[in-house]
DRENDO-1510 file (C-alpha; in Angstrom, 1 decimal, always signed):
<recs>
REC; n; res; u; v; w
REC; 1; UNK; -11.8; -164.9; -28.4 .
REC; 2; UNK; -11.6; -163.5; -24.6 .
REC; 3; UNK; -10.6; -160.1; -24.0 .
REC; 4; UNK; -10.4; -157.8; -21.1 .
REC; 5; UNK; -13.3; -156.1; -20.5 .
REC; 6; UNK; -14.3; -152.9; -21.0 .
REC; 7; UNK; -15.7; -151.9; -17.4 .
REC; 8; UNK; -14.1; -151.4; -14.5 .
REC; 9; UNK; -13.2; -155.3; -13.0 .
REC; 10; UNK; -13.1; -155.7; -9.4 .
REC; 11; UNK; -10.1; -156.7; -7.7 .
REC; 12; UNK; -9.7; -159.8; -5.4 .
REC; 13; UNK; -7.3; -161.7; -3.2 .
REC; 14; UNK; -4.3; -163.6; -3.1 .
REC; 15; UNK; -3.8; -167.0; -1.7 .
REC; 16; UNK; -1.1; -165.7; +0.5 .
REC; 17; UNK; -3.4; -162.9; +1.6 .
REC; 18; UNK; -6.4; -165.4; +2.7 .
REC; 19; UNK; -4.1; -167.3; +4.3 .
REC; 20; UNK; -2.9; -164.6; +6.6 .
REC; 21; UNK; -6.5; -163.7; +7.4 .
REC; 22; UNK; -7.3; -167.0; +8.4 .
REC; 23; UNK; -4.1; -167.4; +10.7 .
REC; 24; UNK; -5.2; -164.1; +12.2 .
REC; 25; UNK; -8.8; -166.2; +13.0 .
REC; 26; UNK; -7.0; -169.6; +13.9 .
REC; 27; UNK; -5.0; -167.6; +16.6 .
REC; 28; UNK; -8.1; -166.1; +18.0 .
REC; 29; UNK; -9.3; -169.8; +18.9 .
REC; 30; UNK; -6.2; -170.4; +20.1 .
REC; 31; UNK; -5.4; -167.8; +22.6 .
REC; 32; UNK; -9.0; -166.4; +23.1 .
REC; 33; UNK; -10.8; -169.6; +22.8 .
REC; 34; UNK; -13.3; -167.8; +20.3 .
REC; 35; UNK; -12.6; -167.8; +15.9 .
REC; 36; UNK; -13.9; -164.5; +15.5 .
REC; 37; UNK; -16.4; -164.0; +12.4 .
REC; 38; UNK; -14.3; -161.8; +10.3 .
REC; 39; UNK; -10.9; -160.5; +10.9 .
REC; 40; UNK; -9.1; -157.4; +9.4 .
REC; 41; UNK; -5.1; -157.9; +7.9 .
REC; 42; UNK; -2.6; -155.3; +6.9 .
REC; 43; UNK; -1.7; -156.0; +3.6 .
REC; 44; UNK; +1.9; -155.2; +2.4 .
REC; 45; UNK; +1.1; -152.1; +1.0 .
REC; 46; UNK; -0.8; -150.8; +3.8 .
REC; 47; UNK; -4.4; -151.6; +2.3 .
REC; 48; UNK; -6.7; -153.3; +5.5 .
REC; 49; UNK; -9.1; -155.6; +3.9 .
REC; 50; UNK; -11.6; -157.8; +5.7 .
REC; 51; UNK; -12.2; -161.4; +5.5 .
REC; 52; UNK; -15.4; -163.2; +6.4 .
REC; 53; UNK; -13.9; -166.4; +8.0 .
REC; 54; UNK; -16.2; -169.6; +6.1 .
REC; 55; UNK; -15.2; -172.2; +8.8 .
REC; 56; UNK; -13.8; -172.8; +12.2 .
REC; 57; UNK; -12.9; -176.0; +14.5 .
REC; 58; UNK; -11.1; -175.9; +17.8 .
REC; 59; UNK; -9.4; -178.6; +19.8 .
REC; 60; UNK; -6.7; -179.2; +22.9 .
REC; 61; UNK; -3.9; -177.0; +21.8 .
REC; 62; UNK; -5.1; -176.2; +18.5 .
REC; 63; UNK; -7.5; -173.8; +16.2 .
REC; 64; UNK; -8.7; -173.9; +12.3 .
REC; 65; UNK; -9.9; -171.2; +10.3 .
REC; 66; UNK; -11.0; -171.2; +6.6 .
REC; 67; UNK; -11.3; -168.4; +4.3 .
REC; 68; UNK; -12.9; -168.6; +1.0 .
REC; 69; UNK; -10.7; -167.1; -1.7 .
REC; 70; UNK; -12.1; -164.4; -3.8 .
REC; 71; UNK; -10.1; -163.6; -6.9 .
REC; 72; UNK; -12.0; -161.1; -7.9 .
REC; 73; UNK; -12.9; -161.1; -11.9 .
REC; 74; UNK; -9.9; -162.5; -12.6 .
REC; 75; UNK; -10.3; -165.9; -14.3 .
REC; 76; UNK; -7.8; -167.9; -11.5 .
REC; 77; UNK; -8.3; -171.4; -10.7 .
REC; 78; UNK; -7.8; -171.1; -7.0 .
REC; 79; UNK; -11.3; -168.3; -7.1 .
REC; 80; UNK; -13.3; -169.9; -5.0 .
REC; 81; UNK; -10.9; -172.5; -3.2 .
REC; 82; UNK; -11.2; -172.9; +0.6 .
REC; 83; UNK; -7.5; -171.8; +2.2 .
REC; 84; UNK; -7.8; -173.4; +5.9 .
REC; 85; UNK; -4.8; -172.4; +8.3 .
REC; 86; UNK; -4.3; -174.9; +11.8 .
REC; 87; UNK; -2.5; -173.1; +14.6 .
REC; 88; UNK; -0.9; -174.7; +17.7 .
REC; 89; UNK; +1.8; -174.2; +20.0 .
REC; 90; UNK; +5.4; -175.3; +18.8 .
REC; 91; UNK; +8.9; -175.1; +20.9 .
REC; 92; UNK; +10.3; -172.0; +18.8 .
REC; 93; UNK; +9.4; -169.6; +16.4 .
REC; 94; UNK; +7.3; -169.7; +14.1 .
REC; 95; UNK; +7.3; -173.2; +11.9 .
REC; 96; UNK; +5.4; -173.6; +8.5 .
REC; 97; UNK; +4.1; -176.7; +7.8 .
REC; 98; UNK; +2.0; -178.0; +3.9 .
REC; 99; UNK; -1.3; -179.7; +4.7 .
REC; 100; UNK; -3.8; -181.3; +2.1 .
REC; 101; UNK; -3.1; -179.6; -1.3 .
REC; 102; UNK; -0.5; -177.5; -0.6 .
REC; 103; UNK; +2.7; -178.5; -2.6 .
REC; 104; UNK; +6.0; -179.2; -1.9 .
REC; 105; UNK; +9.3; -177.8; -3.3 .
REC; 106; UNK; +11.2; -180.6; -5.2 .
REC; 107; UNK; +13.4; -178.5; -7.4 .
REC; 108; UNK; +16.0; -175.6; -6.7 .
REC; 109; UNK; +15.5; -172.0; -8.1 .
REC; 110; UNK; +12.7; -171.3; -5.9 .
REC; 111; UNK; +12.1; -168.8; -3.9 .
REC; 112; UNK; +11.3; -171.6; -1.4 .
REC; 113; UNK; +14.2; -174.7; -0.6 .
REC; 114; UNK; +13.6; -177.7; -1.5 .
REC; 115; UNK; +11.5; -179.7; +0.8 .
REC; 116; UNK; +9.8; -177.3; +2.3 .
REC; 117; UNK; +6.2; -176.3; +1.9 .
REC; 118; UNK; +5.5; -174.0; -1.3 .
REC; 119; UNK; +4.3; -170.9; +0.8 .
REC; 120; UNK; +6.5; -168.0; -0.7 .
REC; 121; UNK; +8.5; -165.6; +1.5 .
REC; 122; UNK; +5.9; -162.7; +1.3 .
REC; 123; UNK; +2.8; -164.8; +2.5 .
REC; 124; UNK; +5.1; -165.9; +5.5 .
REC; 125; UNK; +6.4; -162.9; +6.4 .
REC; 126; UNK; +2.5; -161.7; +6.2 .
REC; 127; UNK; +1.5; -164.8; +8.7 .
REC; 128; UNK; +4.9; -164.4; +10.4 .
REC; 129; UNK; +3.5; -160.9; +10.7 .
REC; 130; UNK; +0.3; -161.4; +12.6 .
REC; 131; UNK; +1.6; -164.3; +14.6 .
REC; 132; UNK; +4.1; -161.5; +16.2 .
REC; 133; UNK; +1.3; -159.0; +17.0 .
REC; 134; UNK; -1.3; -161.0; +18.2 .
REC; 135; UNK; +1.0; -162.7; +20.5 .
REC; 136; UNK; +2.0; -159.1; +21.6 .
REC; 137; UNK; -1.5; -158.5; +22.1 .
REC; 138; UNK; -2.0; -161.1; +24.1 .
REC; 139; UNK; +1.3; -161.7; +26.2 .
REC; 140; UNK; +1.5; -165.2; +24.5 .
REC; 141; UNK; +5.0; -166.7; +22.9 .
REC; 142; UNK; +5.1; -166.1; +19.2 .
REC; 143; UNK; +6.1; -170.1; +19.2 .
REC; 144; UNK; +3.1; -171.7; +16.6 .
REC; 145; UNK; +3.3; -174.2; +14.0 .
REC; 146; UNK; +1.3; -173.2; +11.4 .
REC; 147; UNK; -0.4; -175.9; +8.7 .
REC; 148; UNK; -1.9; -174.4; +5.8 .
REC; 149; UNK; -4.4; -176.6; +3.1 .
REC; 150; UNK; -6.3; -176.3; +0.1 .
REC; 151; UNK; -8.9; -179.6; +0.3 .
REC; 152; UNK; -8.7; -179.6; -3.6 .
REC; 153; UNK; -5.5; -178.2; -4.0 .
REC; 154; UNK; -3.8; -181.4; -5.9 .
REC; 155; UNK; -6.5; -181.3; -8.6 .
REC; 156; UNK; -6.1; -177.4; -8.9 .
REC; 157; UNK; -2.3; -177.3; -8.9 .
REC; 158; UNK; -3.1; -179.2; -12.5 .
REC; 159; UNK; -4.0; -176.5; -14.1 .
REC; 160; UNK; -1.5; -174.2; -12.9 .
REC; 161; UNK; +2.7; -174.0; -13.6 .
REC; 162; UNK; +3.7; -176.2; -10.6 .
REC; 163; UNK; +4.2; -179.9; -12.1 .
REC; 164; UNK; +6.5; -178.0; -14.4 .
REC; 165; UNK; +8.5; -176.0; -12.1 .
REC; 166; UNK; +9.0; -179.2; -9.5 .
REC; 167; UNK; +6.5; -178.0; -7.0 .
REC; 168; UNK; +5.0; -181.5; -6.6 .
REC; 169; UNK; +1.0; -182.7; -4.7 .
REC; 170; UNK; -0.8; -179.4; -4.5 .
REC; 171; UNK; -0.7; -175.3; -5.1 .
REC; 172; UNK; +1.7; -173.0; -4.1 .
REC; 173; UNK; +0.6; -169.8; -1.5 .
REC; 174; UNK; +1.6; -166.7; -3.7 .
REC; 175; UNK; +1.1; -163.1; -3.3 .
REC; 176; UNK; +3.6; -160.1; -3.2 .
REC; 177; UNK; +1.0; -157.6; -2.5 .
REC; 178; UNK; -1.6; -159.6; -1.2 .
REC; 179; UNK; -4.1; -158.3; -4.5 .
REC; 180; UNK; -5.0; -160.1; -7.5 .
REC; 181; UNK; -5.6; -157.8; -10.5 .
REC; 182; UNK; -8.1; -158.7; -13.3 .
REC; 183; UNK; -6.3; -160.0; -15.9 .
REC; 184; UNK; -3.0; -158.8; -15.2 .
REC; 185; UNK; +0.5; -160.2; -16.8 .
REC; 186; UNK; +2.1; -159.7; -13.9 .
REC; 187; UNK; +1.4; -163.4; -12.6 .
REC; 188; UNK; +2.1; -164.9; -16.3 .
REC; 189; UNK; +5.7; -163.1; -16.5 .
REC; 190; UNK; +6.8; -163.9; -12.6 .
REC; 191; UNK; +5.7; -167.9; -13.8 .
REC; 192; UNK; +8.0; -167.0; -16.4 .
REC; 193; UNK; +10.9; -166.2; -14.2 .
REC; 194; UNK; +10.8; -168.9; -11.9 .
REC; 195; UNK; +10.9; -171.7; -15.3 .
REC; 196; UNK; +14.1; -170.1; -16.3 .
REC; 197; UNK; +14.9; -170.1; -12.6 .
REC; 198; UNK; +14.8; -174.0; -12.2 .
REC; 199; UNK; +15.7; -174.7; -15.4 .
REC; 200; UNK; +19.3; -172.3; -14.5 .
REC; 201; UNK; +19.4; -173.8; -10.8 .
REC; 202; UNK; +19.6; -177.3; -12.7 .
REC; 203; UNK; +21.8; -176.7; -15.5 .
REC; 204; UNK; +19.4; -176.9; -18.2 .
REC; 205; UNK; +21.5; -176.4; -21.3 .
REC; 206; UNK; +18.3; -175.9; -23.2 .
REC; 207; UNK; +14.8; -174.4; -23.1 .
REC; 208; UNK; +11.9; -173.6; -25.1 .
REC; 209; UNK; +9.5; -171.0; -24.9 .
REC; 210; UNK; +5.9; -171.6; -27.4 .
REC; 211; UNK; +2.8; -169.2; -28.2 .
REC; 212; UNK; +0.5; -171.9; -27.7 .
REC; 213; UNK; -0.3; -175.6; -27.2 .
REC; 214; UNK; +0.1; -176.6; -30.5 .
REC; 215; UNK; +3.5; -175.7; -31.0 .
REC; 216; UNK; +5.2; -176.5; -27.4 .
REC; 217; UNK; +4.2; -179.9; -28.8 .
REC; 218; UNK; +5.9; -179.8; -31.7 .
REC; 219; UNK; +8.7; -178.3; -30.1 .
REC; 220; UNK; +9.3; -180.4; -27.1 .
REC; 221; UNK; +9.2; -183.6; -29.5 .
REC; 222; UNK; +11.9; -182.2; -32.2 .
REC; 223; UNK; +14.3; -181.7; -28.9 .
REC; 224; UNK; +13.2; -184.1; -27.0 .
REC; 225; UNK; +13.3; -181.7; -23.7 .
REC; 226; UNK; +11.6; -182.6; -20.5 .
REC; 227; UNK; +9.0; -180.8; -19.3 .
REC; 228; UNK; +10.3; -178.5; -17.2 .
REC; 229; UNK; +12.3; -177.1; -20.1 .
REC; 230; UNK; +9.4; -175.6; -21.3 .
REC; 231; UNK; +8.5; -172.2; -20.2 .
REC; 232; UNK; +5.3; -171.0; -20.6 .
REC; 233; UNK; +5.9; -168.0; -22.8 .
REC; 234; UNK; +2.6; -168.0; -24.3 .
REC; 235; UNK; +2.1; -163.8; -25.8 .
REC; 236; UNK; +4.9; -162.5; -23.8 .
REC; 237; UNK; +8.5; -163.0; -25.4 .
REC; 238; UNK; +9.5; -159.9; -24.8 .
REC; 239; UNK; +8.9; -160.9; -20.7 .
REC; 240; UNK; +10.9; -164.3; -21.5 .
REC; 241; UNK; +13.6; -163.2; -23.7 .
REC; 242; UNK; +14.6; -160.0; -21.3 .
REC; 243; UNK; +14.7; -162.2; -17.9 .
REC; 244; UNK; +16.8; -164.7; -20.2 .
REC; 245; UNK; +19.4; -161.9; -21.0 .
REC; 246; UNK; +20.4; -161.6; -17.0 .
REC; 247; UNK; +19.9; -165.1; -16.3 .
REC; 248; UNK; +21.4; -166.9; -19.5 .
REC; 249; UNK; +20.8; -170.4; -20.6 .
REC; 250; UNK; +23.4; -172.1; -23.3 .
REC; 251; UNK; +20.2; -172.6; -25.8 .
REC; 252; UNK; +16.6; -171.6; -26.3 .
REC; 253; UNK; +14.4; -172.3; -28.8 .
REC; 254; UNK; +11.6; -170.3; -29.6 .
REC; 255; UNK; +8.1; -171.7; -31.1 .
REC; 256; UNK; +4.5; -170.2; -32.3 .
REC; 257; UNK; +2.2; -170.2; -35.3 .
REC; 258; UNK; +2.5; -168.3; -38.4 .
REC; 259; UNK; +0.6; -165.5; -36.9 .
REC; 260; UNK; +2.0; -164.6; -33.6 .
REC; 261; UNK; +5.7; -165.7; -35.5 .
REC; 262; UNK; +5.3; -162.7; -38.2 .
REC; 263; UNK; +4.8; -160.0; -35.2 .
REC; 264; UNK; +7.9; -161.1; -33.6 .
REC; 265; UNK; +9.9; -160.9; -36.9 .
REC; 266; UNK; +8.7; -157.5; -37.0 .
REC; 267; UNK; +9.9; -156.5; -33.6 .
REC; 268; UNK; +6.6; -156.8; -31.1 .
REC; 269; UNK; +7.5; -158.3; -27.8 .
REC; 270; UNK; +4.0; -158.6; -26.6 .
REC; 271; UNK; +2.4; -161.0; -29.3 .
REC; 272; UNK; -1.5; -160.6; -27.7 .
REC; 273; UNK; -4.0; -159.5; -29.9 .
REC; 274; UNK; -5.4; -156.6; -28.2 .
REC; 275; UNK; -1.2; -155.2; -27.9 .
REC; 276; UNK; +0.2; -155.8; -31.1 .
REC; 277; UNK; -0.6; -156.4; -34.9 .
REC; 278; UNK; +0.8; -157.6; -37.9 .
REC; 279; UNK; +1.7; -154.8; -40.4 .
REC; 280; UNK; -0.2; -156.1; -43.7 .
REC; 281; UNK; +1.5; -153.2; -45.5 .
REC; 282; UNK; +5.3; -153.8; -44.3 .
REC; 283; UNK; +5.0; -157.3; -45.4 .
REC; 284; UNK; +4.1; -156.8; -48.4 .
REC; 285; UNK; +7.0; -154.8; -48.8 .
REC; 286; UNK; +9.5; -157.2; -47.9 .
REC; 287; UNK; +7.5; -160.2; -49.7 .
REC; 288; UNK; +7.4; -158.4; -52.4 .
REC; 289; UNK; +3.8; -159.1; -53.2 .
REC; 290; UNK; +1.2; -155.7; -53.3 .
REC; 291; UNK; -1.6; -157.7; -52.8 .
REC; 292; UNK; -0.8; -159.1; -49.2 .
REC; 293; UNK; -1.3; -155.3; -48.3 .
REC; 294; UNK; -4.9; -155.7; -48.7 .
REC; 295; UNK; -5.5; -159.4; -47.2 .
REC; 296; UNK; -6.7; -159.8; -43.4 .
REC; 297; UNK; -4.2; -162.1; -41.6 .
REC; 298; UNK; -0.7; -163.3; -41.6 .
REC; 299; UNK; -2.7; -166.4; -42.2 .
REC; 300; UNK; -3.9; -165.5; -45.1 .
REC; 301; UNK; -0.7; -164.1; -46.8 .
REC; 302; UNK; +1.0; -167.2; -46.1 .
REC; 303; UNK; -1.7; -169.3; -47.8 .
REC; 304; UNK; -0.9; -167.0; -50.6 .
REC; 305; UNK; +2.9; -166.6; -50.8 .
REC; 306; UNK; +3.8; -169.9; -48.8 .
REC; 307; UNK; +7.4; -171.1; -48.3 .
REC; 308; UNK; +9.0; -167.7; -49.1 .
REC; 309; UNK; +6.9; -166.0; -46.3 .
REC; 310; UNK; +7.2; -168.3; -43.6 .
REC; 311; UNK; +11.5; -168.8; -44.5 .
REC; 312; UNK; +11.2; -164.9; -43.9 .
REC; 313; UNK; +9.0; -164.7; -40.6 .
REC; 314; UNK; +11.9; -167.6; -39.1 .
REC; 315; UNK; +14.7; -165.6; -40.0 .
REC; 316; UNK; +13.5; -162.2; -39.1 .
REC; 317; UNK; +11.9; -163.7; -35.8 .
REC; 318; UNK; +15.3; -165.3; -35.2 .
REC; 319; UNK; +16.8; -161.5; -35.8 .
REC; 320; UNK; +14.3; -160.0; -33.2 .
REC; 321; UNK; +15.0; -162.7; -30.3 .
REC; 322; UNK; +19.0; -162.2; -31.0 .
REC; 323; UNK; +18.5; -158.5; -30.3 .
REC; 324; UNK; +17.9; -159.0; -26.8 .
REC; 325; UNK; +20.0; -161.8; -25.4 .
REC; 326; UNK; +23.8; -162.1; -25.0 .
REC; 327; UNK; +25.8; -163.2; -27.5 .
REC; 328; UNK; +26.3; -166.7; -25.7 .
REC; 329; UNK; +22.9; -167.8; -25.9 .
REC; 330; UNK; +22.3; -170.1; -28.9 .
REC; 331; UNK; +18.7; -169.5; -30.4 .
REC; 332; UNK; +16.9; -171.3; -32.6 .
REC; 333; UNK; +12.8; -170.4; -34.0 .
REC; 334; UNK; +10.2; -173.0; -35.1 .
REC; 335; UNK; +6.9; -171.9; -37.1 .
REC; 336; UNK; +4.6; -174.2; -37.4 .
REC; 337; UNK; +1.0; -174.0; -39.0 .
REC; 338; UNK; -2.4; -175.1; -37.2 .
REC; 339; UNK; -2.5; -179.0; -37.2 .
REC; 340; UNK; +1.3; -178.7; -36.3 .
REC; 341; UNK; +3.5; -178.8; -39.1 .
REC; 342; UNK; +6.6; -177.1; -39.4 .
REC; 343; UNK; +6.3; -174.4; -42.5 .
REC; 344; UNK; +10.1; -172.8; -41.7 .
REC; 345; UNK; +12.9; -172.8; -39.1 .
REC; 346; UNK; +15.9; -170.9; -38.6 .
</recs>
C-alpha cells in the first residue's frame, strides 16, 4: 500500500500555471519577435516562479511556447505533459481557444459553459492577466486569441474525472493557486464537487458515491445509473456527503467494502488508512462477540460473525450518512465483499 511519505515532498505546478508562463513566452515572439528562454509569472498568491520554456515556433502574426509541466512529487498524470500556448492577434479582447488535447465542456455545472474550451476561470484570469501587462509594457492592444494544447492530452484526460463530468477529447486547465501539493485531497474533494455539480445542473435524481472499483461496479449495475452519476468518492465521504447537504440530490446511494463500510458506521468521515481505523474493541461490543476485540481487521471479524456484522455496518453506516444530509435526500448503503458480492444493505 502507498502512503505519503515521510520527508518533506517538493511542490510542483499547475496546468493553469504552465499555461500562463508559456503565454507570457508566446507573447514575447509575438510583440518582440524573440521567445525568451525562461519567463517569470505572478501566481495568485503572490509567489513568482520561473519557468524554463521547452519549445518555441514563430510565424506571420503568430508565436508558440511550450512548458513542460512539473507536478512536483505528486503522483498526477499530467507530470510531465508538454502545455503549448499559440498567440496571435484577434479583433477584441482576449479570446480562448482548445487546441490538441484540451477538452471541451459538454455538460452544465461547470465552472466553464458548455462549448467552450475547459480552461477554468482562474487559469484565464492568470493568462488574461499577463496578456494585459505585457501589452502595457509594450504599447500593444491586449486583442490575442489565445490556443492552448496538451499533444497527449486525449489519452491523459482517460485517466482523469473528465469523461465523467462531460468534459469530452482532452484535459481540462485547472489551478486556483497555481501550486500542486504532494498528495493533497484538495484536488480529489473539488472533483467531488463538480460530479454533484453536473449531476444537479442535469437533474440527476440519483447518484452514487463508492470506496473503490469494485463496488462502483456493483453499484452502478444494481441502479442501472449512467456514468456520470457516479461520483468518485473513493476515502472521502465526509467531503461528498457535506457538499451534498447544500447542494441536494433526491437520492444517493452509498457503496464500499466491509472494511472502509464499518468505519463509516462508526462515525469516520475520512475512510483512508493512515486517517482513521476501525475500533476492534467497540465492535465487539455491539456484536456482542469478546473475541473480535482481539482479531486484526473488519475483515476478519466478518469472516467470523458474518451476516449479523455486515446487517449492522449497513445500518449504522446508513445512520452516519443520514446525519449529515437534509431530510429530503433519500439514502440508501451497499457493502459488498472483495470479488463483489453484496454481504448487507440498508
Amino acid at each position: 500500500m502507498s502512503r505519503k511519505p515521510d520527508t518533506e515532498l517538493r511542490r510542483g505546478w499547475t496546468t493553469g500555471a504552465c499555461a500562463t508562463a508559456a503565454v507570457q513566452a508566446a507573447l514575447g515572439g509575438l510583440w518582440e519577435g524573440r521567445v525568451p528562454a525562461s519567463v517569470q509569472i505572478t501566481l495568485p498568491r503572490g509567489e513568482t516562479p520561473v519557468f524554463e520554456i521547452a519549445q518555441s515556433k514563430m510565424g506571420d502574426g503568430w508565436a508558440c511556447a511550450a512548458v513542460i509541466k512539473d507536478a512536483g512529487d505528486d503522483p498526477d498524470v499530467t507530470h510531465h505533459a508538454l502545455i503549448e500556448a499559440r498567440v496571435s492577434m484577434s479583433n477584441g479582447g482576449v479570446v480562448f481557444k482548445g487546441g490538441t488535447g484540451i477538452g471541451e465542456v459538454t455538460r452544465p455545472g461547470l465552472p466553464i459553459a458548455v462549448g467552450e474550451p475547459a480552461i477554468n476561470p482562474v487559469p484565464r484570469d492568470m493568462m488574461q492577466a499577463v496578456v494585459q501587462d505585457t501589452a502595457a509594457r509594450l504599447g500593444e492592444k491586449p486583442d490575442v486569441e489565445i490556443t492552448l494544447s496538451v499533444p497527449n492530452g486525449a489519452e491523459l484526460a482517460l485517466k482523469t474525472w473528465n469523461p465523467r463530468l462531460g468534459i469530452v477529447g482532452g484535459l481540462s486547465i485547472l489551478g486556483t493557486t497555481g501550486i500542486v501539493r504532494p498528495f493533497s485531497c484538495a484536488a480529489w474533494i473539488a472533483s467531488i464537487h463538480r460530479g454533484i455539480d453536473v449531476a444537479f445542473a442535469e437533474g440527476l435524481p440519483h447518484v452514487a458515491g463508492c470506496t473503490g472499483a469494485t463496488s462502483e461496479q456493483v453499484v452502478q449495475r444494481m441502479f442501472d445509473l449512467p456514468d456520470h452519476a457516479m461520483l468518485d468518492m473513493g476515502d472521502f465521504a465526509g467531503g461528498l456527503l457535506k457538499y451534498l447537504a447544500k447542494h441536494p440530490l433526491p437520492r444517493v446511494t452509498i457503496g464500499g467494502g466491509i472494511g472502509k463500510m464499518t468505519k463509516l458506521a462508526q462515525g469516520a468521515r475520512d475512510l483512508h488508512s493512515g486517517r482513521s481505523q476501525v475500533d476492534l474493541k467497540a465492535l465487539a461490543d455491539v456484536l456482542g462477540r469478546a473475541d473480535v476485540a482481539d482479531m486484526n481487521t473488519a475483515l476478519q471479524a466478518y469472516e467470523a460473525v458474518g451476516a449479523p456484522m455486515a446487517e449492522w455496518v449497513a445500518q449504522n453506516a446508513l445512520v452516519t450518512i443520514r446525519s449529515m444530509l437534509p431530510q429530503s435526500v433519500l439514502a440508501d448503503v451497499v457493502v459488498i465483499d472483495r470479488k463483489g458480492e453484496v454481504l448487507a444493505r440498508a
